[in-house]
DSSP file (Angstrom, degrees, kcal/mol; ACC not computed):
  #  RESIDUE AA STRUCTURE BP1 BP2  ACC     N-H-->O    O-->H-N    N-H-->O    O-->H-N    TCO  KAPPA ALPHA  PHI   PSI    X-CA   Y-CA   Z-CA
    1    1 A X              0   0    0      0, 0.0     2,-0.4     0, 0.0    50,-0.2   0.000 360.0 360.0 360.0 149.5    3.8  -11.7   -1.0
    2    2 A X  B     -A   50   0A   0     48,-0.6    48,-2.4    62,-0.1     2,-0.4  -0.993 360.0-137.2-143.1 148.2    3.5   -8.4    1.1
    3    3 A X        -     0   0    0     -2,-0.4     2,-0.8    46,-0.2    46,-0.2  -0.948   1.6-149.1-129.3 123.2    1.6   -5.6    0.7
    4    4 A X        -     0   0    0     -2,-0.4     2,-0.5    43,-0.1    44,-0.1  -0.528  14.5-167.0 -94.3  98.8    2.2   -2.5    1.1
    5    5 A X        -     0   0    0     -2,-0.8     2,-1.4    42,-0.2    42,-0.2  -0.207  16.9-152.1 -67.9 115.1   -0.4   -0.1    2.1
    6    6 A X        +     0   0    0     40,-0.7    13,-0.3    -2,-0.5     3,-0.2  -0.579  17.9 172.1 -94.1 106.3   -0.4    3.6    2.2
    7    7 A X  S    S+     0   0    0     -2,-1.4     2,-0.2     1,-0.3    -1,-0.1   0.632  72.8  28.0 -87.2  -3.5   -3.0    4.8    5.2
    8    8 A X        +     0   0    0     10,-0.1    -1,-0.3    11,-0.1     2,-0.2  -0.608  62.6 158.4-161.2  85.6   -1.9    8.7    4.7
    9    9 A X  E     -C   17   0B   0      8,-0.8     8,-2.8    -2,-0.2     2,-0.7  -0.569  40.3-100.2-115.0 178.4   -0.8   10.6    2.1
   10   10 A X  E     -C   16   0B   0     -2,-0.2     6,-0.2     6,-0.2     5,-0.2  -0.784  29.0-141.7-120.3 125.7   -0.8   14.1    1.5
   11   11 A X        -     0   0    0      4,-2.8     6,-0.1    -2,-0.7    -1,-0.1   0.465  36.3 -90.7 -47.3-165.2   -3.2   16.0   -0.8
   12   12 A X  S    S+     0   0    0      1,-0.1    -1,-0.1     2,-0.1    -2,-0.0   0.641 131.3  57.6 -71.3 -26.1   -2.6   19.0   -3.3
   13   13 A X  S    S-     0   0    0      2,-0.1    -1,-0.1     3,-0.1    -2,-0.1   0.811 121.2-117.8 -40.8 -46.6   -3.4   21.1   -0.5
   14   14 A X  S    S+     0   0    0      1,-0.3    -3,-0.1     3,-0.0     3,-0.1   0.067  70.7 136.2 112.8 -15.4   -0.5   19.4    1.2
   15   15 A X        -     0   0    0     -5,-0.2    -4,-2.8     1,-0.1    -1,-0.3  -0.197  66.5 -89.1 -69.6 168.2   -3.2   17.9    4.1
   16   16 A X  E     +C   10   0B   0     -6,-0.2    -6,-0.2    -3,-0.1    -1,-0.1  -0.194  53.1 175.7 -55.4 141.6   -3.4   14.5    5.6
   17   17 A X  E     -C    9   0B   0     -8,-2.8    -8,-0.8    -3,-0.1     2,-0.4  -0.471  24.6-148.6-149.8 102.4   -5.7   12.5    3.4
   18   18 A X    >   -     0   0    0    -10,-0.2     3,-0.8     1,-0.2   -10,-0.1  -0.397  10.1-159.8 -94.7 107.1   -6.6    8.4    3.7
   19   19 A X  T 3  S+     0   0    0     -2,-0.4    27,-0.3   -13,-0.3    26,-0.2   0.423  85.3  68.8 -68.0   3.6   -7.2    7.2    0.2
   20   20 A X  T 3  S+     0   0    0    -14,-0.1    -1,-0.2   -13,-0.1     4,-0.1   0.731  94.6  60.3-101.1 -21.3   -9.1    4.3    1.4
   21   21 A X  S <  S+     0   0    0     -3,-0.8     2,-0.2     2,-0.1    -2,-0.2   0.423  72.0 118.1-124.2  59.7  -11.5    6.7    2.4
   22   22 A X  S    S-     0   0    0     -3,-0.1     3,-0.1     1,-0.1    -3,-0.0  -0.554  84.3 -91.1 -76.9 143.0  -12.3    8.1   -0.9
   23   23 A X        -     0   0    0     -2,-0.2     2,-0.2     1,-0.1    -1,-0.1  -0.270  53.4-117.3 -69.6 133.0  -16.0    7.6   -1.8
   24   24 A X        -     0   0    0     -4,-0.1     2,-0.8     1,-0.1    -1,-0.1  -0.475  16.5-118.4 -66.9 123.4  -15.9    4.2   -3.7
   25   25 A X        -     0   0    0     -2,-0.2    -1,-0.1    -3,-0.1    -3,-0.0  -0.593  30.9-125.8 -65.8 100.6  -17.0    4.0   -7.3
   26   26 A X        -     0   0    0     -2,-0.8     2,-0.4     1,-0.1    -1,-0.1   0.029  28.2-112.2 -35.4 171.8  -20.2    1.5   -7.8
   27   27 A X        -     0   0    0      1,-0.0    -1,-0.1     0, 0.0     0, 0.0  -0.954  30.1-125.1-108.9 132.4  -19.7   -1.3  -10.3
   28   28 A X        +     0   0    0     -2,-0.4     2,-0.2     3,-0.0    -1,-0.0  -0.158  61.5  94.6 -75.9-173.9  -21.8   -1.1  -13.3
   29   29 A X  S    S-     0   0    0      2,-0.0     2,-0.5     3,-0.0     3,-0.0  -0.946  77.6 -57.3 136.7-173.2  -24.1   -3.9  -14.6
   30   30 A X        -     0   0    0     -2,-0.2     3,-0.0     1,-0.1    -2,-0.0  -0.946  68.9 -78.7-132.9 153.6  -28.0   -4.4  -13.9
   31   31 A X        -     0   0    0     -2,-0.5     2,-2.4     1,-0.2    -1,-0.1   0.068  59.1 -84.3 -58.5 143.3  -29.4   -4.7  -10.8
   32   32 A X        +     0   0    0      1,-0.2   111,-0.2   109,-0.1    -1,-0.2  -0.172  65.3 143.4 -77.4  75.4  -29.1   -8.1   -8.8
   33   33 A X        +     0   0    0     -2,-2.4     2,-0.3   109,-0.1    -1,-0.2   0.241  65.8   7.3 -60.7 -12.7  -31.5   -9.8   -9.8
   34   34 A X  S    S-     0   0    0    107,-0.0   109,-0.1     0, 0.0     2,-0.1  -0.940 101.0 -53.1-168.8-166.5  -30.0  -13.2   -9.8
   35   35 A X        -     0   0    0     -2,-0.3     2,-0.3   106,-0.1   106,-0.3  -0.451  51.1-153.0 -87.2 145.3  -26.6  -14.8   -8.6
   36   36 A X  E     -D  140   0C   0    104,-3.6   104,-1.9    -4,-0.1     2,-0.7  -0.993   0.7-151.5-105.5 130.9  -23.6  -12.9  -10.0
   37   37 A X  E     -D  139   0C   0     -2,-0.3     2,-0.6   102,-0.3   102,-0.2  -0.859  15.5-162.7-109.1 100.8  -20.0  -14.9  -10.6
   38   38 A X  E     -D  138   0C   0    100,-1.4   100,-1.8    -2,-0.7     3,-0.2  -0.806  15.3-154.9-102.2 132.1  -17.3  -12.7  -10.3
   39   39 A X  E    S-     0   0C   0     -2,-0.6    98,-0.6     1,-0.2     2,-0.3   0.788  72.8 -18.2 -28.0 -50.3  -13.6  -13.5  -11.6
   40   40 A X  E     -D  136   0C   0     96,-0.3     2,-0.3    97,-0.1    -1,-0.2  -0.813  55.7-140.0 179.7 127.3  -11.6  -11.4   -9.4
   41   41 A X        -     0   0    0     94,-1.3     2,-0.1    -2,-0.3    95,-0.0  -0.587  22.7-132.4-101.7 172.3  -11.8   -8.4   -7.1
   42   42 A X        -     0   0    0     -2,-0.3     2,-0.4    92,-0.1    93,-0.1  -0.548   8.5-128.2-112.2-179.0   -9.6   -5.9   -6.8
   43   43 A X        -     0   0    0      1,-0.3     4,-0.2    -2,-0.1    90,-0.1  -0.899  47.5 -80.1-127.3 166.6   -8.0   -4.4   -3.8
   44   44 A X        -     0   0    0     -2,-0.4     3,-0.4    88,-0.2    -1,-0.3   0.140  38.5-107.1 -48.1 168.7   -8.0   -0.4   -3.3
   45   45 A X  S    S+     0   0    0      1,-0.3     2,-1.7   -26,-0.2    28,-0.1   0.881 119.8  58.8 -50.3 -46.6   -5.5    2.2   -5.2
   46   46 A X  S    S+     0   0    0    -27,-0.3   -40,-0.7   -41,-0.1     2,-0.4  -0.231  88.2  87.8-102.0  62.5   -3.5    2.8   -1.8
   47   47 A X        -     0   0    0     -2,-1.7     2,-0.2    -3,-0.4   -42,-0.2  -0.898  61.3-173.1-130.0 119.6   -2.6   -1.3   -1.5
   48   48 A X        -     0   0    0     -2,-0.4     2,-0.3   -44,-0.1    20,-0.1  -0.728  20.5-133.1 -86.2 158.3    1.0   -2.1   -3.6
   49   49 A X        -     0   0    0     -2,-0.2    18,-3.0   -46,-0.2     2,-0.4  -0.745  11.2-152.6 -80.7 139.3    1.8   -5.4   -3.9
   50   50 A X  B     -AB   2  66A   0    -48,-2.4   -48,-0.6    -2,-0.3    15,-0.3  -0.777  12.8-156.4-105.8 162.2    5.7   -6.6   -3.1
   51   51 A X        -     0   0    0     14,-1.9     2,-0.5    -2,-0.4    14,-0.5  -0.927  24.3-115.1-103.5 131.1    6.4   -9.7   -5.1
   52   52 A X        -     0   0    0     -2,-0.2     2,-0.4    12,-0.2    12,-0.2  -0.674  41.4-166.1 -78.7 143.8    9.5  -12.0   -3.4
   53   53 A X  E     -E   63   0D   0     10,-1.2    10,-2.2    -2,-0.5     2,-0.2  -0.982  23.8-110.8-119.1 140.9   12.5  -11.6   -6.5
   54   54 A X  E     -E   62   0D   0     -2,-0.4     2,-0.3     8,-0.2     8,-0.2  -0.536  40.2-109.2 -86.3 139.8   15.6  -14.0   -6.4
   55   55 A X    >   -     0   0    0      6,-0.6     3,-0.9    -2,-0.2     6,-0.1  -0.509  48.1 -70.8 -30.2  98.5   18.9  -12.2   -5.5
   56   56 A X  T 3  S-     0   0    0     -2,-0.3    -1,-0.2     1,-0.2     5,-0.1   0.528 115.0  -9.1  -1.0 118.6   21.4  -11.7   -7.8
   57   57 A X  T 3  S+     0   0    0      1,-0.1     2,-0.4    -3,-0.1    -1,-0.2   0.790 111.3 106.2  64.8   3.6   23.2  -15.0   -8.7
   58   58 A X    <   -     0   0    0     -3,-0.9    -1,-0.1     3,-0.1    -2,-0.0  -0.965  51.0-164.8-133.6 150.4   21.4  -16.9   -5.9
   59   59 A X  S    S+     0   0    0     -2,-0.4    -1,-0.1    -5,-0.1     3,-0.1   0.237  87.0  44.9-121.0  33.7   18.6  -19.5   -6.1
   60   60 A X  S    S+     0   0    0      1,-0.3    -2,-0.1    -5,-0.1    -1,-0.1   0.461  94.7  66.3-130.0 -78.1   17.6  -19.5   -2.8
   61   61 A X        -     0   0    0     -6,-0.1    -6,-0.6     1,-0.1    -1,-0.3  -0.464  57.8-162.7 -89.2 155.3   17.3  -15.8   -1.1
   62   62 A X  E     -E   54   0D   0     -8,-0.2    29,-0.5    -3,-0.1     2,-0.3  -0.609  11.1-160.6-123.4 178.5   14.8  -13.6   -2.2
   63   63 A X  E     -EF  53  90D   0    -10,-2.2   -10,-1.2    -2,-0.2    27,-0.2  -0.838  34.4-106.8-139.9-176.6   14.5   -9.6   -1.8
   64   64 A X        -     0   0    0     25,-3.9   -12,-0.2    -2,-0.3    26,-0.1  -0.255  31.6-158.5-100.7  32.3   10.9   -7.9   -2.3
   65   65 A X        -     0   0    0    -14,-0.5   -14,-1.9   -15,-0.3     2,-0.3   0.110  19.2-112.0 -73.7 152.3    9.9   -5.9   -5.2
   66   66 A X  B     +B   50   0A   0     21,-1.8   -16,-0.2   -16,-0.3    21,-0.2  -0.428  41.3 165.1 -68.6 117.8    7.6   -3.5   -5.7
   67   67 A X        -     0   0    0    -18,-3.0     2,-0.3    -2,-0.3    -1,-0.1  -0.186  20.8-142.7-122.2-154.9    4.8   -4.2   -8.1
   68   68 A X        -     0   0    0    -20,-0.1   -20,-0.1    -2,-0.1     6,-0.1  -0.866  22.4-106.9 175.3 157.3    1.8   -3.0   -8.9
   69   69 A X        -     0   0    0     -2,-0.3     3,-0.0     1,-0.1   -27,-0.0   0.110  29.6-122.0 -93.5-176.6   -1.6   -4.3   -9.9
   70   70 A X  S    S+     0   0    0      1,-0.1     2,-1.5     3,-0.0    -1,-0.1   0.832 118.4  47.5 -95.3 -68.6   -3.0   -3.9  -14.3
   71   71 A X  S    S+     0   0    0      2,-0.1    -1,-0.1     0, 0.0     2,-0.1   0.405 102.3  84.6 -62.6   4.8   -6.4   -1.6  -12.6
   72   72 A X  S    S-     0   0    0     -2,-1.5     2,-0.8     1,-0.1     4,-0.1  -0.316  92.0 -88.4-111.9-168.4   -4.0    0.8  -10.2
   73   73 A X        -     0   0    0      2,-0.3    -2,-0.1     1,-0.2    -1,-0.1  -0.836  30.9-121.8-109.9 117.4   -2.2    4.0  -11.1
   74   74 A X  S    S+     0   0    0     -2,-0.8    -1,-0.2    -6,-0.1    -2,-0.0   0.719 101.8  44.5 -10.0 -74.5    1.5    3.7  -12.6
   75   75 A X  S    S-     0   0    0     -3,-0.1     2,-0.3     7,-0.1    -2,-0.3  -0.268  98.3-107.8 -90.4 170.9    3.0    6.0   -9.7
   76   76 A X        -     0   0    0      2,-0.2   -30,-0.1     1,-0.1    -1,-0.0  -0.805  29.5-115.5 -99.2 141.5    2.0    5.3   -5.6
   77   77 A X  S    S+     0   0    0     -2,-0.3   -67,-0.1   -32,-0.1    -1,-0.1   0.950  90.7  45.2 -37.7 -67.7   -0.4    8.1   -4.1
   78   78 A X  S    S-     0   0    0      1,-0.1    -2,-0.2   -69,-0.1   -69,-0.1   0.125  81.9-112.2 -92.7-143.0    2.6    9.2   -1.4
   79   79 A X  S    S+     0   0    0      1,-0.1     3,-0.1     2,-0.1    -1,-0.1   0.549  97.9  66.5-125.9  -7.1    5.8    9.9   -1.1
   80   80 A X  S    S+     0   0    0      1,-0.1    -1,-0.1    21,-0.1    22,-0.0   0.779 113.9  38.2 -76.1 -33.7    7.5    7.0    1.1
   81   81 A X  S    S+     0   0    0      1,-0.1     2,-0.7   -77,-0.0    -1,-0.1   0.686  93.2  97.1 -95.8  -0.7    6.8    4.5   -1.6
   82   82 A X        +     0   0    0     -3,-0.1     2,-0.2    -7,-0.1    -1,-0.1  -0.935  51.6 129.9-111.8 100.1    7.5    6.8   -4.6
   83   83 A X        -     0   0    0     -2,-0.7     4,-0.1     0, 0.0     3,-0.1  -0.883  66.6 -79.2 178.5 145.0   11.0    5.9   -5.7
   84   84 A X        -     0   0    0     -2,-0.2     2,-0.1     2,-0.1     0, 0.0  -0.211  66.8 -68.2 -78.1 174.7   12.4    5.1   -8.7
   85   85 A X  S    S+     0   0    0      1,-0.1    -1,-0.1     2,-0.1     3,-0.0  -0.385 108.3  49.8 -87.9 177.0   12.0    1.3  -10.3
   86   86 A X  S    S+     0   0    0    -20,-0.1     2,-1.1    -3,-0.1    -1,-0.1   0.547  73.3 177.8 -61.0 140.7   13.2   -1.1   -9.3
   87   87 A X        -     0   0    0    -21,-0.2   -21,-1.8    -4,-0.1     2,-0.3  -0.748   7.6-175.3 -87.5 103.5   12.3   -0.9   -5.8
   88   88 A X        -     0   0    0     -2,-1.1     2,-0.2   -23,-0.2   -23,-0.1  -0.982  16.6-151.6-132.6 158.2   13.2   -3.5   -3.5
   89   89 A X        -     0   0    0     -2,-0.3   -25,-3.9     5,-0.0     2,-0.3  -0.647  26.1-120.2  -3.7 120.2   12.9   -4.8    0.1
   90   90 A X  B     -F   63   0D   0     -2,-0.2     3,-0.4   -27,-0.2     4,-0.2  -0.598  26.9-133.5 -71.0 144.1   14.9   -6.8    2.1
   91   91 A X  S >  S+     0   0    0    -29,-0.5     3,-3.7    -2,-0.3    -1,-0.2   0.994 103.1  50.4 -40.3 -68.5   12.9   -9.9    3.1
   92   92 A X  T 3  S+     0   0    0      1,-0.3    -1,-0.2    -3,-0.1     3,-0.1   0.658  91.7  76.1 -78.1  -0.8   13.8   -9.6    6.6
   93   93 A X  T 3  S+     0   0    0     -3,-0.4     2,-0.6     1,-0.2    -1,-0.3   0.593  85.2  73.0 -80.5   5.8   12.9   -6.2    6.9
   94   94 A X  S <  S-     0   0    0     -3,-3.7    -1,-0.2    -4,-0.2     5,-0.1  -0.718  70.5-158.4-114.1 103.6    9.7   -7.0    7.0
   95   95 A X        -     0   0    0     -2,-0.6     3,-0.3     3,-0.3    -2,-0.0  -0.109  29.8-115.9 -49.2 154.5    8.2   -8.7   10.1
   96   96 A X  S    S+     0   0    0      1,-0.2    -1,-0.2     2,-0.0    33,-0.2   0.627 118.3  56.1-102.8  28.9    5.3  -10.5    9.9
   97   97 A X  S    S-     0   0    0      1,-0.3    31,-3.3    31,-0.2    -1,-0.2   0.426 115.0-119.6 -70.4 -11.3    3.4   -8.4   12.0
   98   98 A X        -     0   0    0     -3,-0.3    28,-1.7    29,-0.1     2,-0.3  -0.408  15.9-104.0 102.6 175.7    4.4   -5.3    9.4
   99   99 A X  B     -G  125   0E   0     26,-0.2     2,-0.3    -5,-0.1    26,-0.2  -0.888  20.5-148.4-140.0 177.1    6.2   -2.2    9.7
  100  100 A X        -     0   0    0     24,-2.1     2,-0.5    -2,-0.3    -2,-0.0  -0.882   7.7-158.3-150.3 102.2    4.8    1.1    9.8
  101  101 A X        -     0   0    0     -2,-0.3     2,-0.3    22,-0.2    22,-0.2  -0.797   4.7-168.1-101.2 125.5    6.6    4.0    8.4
  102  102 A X  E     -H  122   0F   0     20,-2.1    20,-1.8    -2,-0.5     2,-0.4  -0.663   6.1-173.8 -91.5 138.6    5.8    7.2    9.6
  103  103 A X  E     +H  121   0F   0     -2,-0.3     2,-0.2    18,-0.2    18,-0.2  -0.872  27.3 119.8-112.5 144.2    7.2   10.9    7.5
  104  104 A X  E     -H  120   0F   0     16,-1.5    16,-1.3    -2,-0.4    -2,-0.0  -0.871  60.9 -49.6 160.9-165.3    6.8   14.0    8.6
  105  105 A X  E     -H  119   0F   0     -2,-0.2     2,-0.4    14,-0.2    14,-0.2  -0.183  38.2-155.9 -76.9 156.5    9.0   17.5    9.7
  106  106 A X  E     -H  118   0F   0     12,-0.9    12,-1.6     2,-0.0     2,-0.4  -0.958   5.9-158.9-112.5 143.4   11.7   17.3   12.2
  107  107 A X  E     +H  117   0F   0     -2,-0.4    10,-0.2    10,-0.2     2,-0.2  -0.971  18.7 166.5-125.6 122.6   12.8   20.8   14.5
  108  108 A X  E     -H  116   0F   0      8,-1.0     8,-0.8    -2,-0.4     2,-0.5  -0.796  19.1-157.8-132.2 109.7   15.9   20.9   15.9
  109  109 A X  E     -H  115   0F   0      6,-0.2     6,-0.2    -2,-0.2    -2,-0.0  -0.610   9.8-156.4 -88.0 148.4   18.0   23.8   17.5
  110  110 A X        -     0   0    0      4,-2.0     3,-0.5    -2,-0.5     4,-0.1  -0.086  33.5 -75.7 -97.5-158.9   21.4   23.9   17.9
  111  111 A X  S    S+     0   0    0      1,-0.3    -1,-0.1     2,-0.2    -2,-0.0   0.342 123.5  43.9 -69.7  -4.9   23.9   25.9   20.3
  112  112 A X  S    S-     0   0    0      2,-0.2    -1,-0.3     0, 0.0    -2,-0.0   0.513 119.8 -98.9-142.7   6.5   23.8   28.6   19.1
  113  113 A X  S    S+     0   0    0     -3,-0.5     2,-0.7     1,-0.3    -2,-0.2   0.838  70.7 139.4 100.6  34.7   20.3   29.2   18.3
  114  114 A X        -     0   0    0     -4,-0.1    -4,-2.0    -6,-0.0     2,-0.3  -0.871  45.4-145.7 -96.0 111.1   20.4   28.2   14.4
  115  115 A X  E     -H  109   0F   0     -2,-0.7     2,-0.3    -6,-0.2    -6,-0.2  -0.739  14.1-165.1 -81.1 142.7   16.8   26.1   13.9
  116  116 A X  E     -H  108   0F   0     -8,-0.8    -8,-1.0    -2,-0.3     2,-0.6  -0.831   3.2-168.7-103.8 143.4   17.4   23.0   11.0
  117  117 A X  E     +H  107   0F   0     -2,-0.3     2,-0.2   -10,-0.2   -10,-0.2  -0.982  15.9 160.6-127.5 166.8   14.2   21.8   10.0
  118  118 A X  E     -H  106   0F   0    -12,-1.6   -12,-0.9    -2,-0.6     2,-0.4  -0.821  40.5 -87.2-147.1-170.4   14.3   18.3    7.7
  119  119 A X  E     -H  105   0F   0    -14,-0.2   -14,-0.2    -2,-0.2     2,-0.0  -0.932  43.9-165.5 -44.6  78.8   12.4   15.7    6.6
  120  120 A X  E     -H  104   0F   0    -16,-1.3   -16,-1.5    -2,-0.4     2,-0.4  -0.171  14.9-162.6 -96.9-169.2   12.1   12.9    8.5
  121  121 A X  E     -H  103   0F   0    -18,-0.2     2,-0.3    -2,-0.0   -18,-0.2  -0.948   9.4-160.0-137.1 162.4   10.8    8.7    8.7
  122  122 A X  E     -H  102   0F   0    -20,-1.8   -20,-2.1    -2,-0.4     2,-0.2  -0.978   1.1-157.9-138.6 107.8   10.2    6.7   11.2
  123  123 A X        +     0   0    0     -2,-0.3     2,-0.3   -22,-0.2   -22,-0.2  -0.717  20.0 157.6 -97.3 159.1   10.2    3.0   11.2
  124  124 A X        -     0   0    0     -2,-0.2   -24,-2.1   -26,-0.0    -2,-0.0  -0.852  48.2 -98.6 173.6 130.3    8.3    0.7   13.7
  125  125 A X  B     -G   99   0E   0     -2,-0.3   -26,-0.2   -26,-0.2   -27,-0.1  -0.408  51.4-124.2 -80.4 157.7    7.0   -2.9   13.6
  126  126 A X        -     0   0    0    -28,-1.7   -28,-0.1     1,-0.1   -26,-0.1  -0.036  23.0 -95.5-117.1-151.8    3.2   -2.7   12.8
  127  127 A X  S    S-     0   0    0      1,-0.4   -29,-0.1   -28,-0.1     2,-0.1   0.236  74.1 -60.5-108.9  15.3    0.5   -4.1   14.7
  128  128 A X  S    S-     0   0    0    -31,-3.3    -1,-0.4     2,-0.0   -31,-0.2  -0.291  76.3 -38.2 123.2 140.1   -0.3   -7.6   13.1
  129  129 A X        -     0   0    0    -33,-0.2     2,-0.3    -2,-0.1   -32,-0.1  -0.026  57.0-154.8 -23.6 121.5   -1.5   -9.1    9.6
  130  130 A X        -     0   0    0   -127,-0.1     2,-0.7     2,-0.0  -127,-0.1  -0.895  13.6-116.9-118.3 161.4   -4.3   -7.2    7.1
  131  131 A X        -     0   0    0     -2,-0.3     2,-2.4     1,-0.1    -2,-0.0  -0.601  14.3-169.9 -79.6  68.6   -6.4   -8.0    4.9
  132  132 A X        -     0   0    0     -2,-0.7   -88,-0.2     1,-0.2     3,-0.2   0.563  33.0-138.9 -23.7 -10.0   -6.4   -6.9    1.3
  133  133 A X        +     0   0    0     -2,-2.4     2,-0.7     1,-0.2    -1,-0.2   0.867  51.9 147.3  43.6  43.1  -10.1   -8.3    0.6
  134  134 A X        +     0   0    0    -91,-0.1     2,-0.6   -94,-0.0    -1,-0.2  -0.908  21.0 166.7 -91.4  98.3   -8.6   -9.8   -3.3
  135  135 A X        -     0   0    0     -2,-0.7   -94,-1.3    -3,-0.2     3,-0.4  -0.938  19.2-161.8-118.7 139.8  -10.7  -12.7   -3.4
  136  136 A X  E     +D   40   0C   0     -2,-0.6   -96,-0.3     1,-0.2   -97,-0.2  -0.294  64.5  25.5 -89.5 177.3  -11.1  -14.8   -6.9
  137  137 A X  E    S+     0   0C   0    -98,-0.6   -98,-0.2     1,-0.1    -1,-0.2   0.373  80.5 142.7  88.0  13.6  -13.7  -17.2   -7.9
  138  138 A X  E     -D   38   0C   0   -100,-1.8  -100,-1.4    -3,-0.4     2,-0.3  -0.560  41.1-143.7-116.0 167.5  -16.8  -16.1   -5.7
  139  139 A X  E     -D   37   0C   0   -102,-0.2     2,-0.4    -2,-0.1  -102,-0.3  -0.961  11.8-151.6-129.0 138.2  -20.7  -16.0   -6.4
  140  140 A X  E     -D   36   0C   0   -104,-1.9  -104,-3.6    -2,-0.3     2,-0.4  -0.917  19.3-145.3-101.1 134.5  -22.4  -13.1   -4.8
  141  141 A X        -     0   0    0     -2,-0.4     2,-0.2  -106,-0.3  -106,-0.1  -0.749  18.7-114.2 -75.8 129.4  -26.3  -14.3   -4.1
  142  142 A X        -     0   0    0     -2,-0.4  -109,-0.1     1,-0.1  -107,-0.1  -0.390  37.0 -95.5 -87.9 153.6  -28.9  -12.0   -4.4
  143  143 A X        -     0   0    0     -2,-0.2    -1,-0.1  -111,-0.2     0, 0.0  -0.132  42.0 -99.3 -74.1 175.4  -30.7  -11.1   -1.4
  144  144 A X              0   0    0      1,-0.2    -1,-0.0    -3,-0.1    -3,-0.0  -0.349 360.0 360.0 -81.1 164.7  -34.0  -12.7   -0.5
  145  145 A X              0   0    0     -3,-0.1    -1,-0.2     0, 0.0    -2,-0.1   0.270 360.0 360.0 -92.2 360.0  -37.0  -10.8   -1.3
């Protein structure tokens, strides 16, 4: 499984904005007063899940597809990841150290003094394994008095 993580999108304004740090909604419930057992946590909005899916006709190679959690929002926050379904990923384009794709404007003038501007990405191998923090099965202890 890989996950893909959006660090930067861009608002309704159109500025940079990191959905990871939008102020986090408490969990209701009554105050901890005794050990709590939770099922499952969940991992923020801007984390997708890839799933590996077998290749046409083969029962061996896989590709990557794009998934997406029951608590997140139908479409992805930006705009790299926001393509129609189904989405897939080659396996091997993903290291496991990650990639990291970067958007934003390109400027180029040509010879005769015409400026283009475009849209471009940027791909890059990422800096090492994260952590989603999805953990199952846990008891939170309430703190000592």
């Amino acid at each position: 499984m890989v996950w893909a993580v959006e660090y930067r999108v861009a608002s309704k304004l159109g500025e940079p904005f990191n959905p990871a740090l939008a102020p986090p909604v408490p969990p209701p419930g009554p105050a901890a007063t005794a050990a709590r057992f939770h099922l499952g946590d969940s991992v923020p909005a801007n984390w997708r899940p890839f799933i590996p899916a077998h290749l046409p006709g083969s029962q061996r190679s896989i590709r990557l597809q794009r998934a997406r959690l029951p608590d997140q929002p139908a479409l992805p926050l930006g705009v790299v990841l926001d393509a129609p379904a189904p989405y897939f990923v080659a396996e091997e384009e993903v290291p496991r150290a990650g990639r990291l794709v970067t958007r934003g404007f390109r400027r180029a003038r040509w010879t005769d003094g015409a400026t283009f501007l475009w849209m471009g990405r940027e791909s890059q191998v990422g800096r090492g394994e994260g952590s989603s923090g999805l953990v199952f099965d846990r008891v939170e202890e309430p703190p000592p008095a």
